[in-house]
C-alpha positions as CSV (number, residue, x, y, z in Angstrom):
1,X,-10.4,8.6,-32.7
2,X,-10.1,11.4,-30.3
3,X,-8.9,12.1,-27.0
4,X,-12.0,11.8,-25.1
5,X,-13.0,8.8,-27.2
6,X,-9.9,7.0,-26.2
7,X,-9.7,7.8,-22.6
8,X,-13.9,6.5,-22.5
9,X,-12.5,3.3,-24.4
10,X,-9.9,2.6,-22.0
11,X,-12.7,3.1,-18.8
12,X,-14.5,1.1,-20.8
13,X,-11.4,-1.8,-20.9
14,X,-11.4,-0.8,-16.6
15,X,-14.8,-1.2,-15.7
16,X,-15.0,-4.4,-17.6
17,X,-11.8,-5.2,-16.0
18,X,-13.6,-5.1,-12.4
19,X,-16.7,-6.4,-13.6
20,X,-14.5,-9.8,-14.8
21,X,-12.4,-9.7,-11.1
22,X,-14.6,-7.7,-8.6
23,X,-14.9,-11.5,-6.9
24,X,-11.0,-11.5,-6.3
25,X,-9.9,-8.5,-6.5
26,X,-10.4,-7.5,-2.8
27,X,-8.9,-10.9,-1.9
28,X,-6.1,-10.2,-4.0
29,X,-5.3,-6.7,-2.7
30,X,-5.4,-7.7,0.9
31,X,-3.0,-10.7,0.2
32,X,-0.3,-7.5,-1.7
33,X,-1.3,-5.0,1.2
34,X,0.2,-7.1,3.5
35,X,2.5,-9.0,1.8
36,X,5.2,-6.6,3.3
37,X,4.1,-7.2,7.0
38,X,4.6,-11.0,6.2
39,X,7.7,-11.1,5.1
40,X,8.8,-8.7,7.4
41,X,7.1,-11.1,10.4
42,X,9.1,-13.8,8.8
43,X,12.3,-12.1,8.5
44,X,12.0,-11.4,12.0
45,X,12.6,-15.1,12.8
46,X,14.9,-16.1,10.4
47,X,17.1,-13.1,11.3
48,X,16.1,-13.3,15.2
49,X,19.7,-13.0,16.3
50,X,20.9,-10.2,13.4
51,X,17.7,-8.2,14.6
52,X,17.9,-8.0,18.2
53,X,21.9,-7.5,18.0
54,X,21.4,-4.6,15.8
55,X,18.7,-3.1,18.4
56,X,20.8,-3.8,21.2
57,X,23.8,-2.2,19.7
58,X,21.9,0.8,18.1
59,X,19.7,2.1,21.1
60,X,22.0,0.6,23.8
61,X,18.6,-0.9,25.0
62,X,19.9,-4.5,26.4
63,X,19.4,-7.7,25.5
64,X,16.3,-8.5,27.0
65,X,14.2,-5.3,25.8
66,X,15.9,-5.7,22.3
67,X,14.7,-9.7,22.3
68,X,11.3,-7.9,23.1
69,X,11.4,-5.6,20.1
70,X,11.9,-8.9,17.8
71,X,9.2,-10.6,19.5
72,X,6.3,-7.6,19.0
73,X,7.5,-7.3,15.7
74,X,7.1,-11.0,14.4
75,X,3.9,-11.7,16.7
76,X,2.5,-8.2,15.6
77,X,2.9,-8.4,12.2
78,X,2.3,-12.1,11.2
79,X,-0.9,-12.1,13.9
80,X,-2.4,-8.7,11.8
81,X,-1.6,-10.6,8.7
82,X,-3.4,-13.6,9.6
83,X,-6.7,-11.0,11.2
84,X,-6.4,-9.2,8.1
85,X,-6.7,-12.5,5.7
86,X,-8.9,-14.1,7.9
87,X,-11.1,-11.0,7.9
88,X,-11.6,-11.0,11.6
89,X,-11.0,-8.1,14.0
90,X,-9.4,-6.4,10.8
91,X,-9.6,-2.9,12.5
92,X,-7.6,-3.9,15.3
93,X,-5.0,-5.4,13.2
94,X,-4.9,-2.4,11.0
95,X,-4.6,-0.5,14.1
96,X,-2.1,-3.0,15.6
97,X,0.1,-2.6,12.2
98,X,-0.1,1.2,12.0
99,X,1.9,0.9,15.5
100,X,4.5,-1.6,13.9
101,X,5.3,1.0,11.4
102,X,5.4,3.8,13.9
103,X,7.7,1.8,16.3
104,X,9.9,0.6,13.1
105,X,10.6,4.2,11.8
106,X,11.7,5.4,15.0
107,X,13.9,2.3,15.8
108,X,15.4,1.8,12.1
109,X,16.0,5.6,12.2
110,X,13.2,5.7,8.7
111,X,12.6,9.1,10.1
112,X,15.6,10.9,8.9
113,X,15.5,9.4,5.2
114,X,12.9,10.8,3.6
115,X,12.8,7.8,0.2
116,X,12.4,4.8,3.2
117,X,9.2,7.8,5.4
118,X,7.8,7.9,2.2
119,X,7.0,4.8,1.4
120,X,6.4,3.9,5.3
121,X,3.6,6.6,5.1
122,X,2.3,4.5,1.7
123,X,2.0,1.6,3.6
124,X,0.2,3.5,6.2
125,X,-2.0,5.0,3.4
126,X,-3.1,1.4,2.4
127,X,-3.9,0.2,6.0
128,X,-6.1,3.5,5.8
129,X,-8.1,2.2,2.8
130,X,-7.8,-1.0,4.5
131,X,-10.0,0.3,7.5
132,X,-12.4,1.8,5.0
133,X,-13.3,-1.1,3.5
134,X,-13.7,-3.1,6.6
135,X,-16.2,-0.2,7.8
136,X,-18.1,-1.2,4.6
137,X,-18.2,-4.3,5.3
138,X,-19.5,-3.9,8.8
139,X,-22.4,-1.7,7.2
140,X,-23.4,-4.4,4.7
141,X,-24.4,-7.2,8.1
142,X,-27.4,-4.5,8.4
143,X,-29.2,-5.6,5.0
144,X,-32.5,-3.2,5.1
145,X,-31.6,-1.2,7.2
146,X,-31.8,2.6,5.5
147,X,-28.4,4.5,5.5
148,X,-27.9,8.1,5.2
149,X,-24.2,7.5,2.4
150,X,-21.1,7.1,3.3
151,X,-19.9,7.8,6.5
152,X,-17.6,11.3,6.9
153,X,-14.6,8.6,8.3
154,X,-14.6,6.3,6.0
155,X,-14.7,9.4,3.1
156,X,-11.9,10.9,4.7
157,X,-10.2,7.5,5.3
158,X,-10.4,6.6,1.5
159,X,-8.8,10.5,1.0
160,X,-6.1,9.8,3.4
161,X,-5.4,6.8,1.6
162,X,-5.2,8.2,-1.4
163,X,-2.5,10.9,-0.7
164,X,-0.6,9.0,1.1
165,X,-0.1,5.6,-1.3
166,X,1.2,8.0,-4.0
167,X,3.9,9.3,-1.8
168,X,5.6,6.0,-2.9
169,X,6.1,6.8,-6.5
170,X,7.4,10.2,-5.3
171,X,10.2,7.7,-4.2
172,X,10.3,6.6,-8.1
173,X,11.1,9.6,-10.0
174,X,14.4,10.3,-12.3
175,X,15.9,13.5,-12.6
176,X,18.1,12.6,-15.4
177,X,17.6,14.3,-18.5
178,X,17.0,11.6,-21.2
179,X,13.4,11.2,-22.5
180,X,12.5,8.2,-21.1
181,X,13.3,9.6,-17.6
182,X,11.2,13.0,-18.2
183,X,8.6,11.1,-19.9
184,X,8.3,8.8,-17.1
185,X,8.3,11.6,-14.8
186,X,5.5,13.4,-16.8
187,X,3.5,10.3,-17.4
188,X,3.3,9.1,-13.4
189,X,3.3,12.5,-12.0
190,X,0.3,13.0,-13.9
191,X,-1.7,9.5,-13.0
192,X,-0.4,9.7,-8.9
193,X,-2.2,13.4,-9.4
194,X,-5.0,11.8,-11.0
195,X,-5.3,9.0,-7.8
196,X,-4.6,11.7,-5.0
197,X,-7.6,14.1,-6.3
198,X,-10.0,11.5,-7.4
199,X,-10.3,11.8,-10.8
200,X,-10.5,9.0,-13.3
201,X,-9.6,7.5,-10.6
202,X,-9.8,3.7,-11.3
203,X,-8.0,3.6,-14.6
204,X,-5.6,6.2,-13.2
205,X,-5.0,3.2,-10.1
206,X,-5.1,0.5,-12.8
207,X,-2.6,1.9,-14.8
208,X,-0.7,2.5,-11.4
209,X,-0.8,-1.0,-11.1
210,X,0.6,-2.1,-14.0
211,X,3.3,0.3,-14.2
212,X,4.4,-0.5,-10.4
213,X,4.5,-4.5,-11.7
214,X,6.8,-3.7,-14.4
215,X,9.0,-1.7,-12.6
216,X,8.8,-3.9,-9.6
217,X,9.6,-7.1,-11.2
218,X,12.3,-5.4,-13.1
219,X,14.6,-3.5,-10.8
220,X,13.8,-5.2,-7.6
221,X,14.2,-8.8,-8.7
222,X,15.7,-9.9,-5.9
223,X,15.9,-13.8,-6.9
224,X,18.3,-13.1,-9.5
225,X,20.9,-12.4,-6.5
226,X,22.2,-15.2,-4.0
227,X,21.1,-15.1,-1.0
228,X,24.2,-14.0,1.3
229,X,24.4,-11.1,-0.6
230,X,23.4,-7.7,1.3
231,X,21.5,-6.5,-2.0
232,X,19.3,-9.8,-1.7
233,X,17.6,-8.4,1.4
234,X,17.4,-4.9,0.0
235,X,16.0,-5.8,-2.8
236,X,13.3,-8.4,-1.1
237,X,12.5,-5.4,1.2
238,X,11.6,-3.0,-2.0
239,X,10.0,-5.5,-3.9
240,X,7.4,-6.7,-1.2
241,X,6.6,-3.0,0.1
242,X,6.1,-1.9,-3.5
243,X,3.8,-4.9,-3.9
244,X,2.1,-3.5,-0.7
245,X,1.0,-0.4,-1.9
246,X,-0.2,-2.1,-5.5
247,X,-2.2,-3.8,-2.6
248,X,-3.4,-0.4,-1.9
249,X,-3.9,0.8,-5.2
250,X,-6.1,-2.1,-6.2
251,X,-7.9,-1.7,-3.1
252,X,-8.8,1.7,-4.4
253,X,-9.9,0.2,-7.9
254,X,-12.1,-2.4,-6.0
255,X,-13.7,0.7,-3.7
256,X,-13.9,3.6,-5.7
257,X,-12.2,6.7,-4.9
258,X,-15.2,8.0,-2.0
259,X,-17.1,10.6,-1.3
260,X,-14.0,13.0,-1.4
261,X,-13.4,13.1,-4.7
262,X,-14.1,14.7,-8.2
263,X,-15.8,11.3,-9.5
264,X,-18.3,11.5,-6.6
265,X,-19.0,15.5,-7.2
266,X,-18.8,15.1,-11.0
267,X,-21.9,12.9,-10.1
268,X,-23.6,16.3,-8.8
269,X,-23.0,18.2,-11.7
């Protein structure tokens, strides 16, 4: 079997894969998109004093403007989370989130550590595929009615996206010379190339997928470590924002890469 032959067979294995989940699998990726926001909403009270003590002491801001910094955080994020699930007003939460993750970068200092931007900017790259989809959505109310394609936003939305959810495996990469590190490097450099330009771009995101499980599961189990241990939370915090941008990626697998992309043009040639 050749090369070609085996990389049909295996779009073969993906399309039937979304024919068998197309159903769930927007359900599912919005549940992982935002499973990071959630926690993070949730942390937010269980850690209410710990949070506003650190803003307080960092920024200097008092007590009452730090309490107020807690308080956008959890209502922000756990109220987009529920919009978002709920599927109403899902443009405003998106919108509503994107500023929780502007205001957390500047007040975490994430702007100066390039690893924690980068995968900031991934979550912000899955809200963006996020907003495409509920664009669709709004489309498909107007049964009948004749459309010219895709809107240029929502192409450039589901572009955006793209670039921006594989800035997380950037984040990922060994440079230790050993062959499992440079083949791993080779391997996802190549499929995160594959995502970003659009081509193959549903079993490149699938394979994503699977390969961000493994590695997820495996060196951010943060279960394995008790609980009043400072890893614990580190580890909970990896773990749920790389579940986030699987999120993303299976959004991407559920939508298509867009109108932006060498899939759509290939259909031209």
């Amino acid at each position: 079997m050749g090369q070609e032959d085996l990389m049909n067979k295996a779009e073969d294995v993906a399309d039937q894969f979304l024919r068998v989940t197309k159903q769930y699998l927007p359900h599912l990726a919005r549940l992982c998109l935002i499973s990071t926001f959630l926690e993070d909403g949730i942390r937010m009270w269980f850690q209410w004093n710990d949070q506003r003590d650190y803003i307080e002491a960092t920024w200097s801001c008092g007590y009452f403007l730090a309490t107020c910094f807690v308080l956008l955080n959890l209502l922000g994020q756990l109220g987009g989370c529920v919009l978002i699930l709920s599927r109403n007003f899902v443009q405003y939460a998106c919108f509503g989130l994107f500023g929780i993750i502007a205001l957390q970068t500047v007040a975490y200092s994430i702007l100066w550590d390039l690893k924690f931007l980068m995968r900031n900017l991934a979550l912000g790259g899955g809200l963006l595929l996020l907003l495409a989809e509920s664009r669709s959505e709004g489309k498909s109310m107007f049964a009948g009615v004749p459309s010219m394609g895709e809107s240029s936003p929502k192409q450039y939305m589901q572009l955006g996206g793209r670039v921006l959810l594989v800035l997380m495996f950037m984040t990922l990469l060994h440079f230790d010379f050993n062959f499992f590190s440079i083949l791993q490097n080779l391997v996802g450099t190549a499929l995160i190339i594959l995502v970003a330009i659009g081509f193959k771009t549903k079993l490149a995101a699938l394979t994503l997928v699977l390969w961000l499980l493994v590695i997820n599961v495996y060196f951010n189990a943060f279960w394995t470590i008790p609980a009043y241990k400072p890893m614990h939370d580190f580890l909970k915090y990896d773990f749920f924002q790389t579940t986030s941008v699987i999120g993303g990626l299976l959004l991407v697998v559920a939508l298509g890469p867009g109108g932006v992309s060498m899939d759509e043009k290939k259909k031209e040639w």
